[in-house]
N, C-alpha and C positions, 0 to 999 in steps of 0.2 A: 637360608639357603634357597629354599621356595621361591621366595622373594626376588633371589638375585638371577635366579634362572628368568622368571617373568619380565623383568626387567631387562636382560639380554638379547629375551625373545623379543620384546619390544621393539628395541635398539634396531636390531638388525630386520625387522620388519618394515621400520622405519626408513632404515639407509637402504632397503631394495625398492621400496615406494620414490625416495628420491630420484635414485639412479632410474628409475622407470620413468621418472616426469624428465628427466634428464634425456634420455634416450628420448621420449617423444618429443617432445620440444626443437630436439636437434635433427630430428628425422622431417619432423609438420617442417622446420623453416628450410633445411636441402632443397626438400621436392617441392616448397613454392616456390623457391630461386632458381630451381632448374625450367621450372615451369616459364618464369621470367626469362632466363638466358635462352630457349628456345624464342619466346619475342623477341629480344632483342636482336638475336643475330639474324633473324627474318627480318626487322629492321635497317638492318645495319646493311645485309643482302639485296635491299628492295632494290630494283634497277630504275624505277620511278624517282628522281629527285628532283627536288624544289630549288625558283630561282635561287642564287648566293650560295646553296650550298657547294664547300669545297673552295669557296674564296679566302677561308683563312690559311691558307697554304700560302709561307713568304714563296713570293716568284723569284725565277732569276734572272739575273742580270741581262738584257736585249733577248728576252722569250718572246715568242709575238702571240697573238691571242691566238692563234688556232694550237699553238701546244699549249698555252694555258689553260685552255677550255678543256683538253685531252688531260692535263695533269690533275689539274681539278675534280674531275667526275671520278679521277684512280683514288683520291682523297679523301672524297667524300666517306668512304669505309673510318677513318681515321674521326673525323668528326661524330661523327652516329657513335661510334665507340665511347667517345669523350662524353657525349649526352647522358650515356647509358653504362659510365666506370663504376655505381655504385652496387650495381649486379653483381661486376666481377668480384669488386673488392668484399661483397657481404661471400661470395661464395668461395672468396681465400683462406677469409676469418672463419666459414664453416670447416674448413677442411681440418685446421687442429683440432677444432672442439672435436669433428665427426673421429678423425681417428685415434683422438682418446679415448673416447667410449668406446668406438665400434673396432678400433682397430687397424693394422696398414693392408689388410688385404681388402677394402672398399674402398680408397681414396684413387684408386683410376679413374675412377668420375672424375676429378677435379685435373687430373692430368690430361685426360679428354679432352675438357671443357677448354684448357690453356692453349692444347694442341691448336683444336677448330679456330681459337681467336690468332693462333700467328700464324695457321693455313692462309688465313684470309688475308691478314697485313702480311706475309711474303706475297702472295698472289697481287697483289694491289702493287705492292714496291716493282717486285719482276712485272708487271704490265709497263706502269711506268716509264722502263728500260726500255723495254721492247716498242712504246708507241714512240717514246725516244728516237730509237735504231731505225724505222721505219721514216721517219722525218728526214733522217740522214738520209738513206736509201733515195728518197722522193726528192730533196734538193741534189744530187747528183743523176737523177734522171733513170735510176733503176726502180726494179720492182721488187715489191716486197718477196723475200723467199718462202715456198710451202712450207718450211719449217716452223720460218720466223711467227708465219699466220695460222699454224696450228697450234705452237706456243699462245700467241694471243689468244686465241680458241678457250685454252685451258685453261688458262687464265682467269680469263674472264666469264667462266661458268663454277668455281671458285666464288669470285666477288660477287657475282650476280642470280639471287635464287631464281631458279627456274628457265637459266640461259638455255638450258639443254633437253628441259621438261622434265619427264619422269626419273632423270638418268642425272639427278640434282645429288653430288658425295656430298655434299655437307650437309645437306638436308638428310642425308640417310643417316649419315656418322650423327648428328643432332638427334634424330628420333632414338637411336642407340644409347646414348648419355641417358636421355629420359625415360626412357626404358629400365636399364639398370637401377635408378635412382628410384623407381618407381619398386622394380624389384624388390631393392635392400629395406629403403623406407615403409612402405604399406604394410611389412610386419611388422616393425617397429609400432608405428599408428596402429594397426588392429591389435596389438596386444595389451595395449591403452584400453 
């Protein structure tokens, strides 16, 4: 009887050690992907881009190069993405593991994280439209309307980090994700 109790104890000494390497394991690898998805989307943001980027976008049919060149640089977000899918994709595969252990009341991080990435690509798409509507505008010899060019504004302080300086939402909503993640995990980590 002795025996079976110590062995019990064992057991279940055992399977709380697991689950504890379990929990840290999945806590350490969140907060370096989040860590990563804040590069990246500072990446993907950077308003600085290199010659070719945004040329793999198929053109269309009689585009002339001055909307190529406009639809190209809205694109370029779409390419950075593509460089940088292994981020997202490790931080989808976290989010079952994270809310097995941990649960559905911490998995907003990852709803977060999805949000910021289609903020961006609608922002990119709706520019697009709008440098579109403005081309229109310009071959019939009008001007663009205060709407239309505060639209663009917003836009493209969206796509582009630091369009607007201190007054950067995705850069705040980002440091917010890493924060949390920061919150949930580093007890997880310290109690390792």
């Amino acid at each position: 009887m002795i025996l079976a109790l110590v062995a019990l104890s064992a057991i279940n000494t055992w399977r709380k050690e697991i689950r504890g390497k379990r929990e840290f394991d999945i806590a350490f690898e969140l907060l370096s992907t989040i860590y990563k998805f804040k590069d990246v989307i500072s990446d993907i943001r950077n308003p600085f881009y290199a010659t070719g980027e945004g040329k793999t976008r198929k053109r269309s049919e009689g585009e002339s190069e001055k909307d190529s060149k406009l639809y190209d640089r809205a694109y370029i977000v779409f390419e950075r993405y593509r460089t940088n899918i292994n981020v997202f994709s490790t931080l989808l595969t976290l989010r079952y593991k994270f809310e097995a252990l941990f649960g559905k009341d911490h998995i907003t991080i990852f709803e977060d994280v999805m949000r910021v990435r289609n903020e961006i690509f609608d922002a990119a798409r709706s520019l697009r439209e709008l440098w579109q509507n403005t081309q229109v505008y310009e071959a019939l010899g009008a001007e663009i309307g205060k709407a239309d060019q505060t639209e663009i504004e917003d836009y493209a302080a969206i796509i582009w980090e630091g369009y607007r300086g201190k007054e950067d939402k995705i850069r705040i909503e980002v440091e917010q994700i890493v924060r949390k993640a920061e919150e949930i995990c580093t007890e997880k980590i310290r109690e390792k």
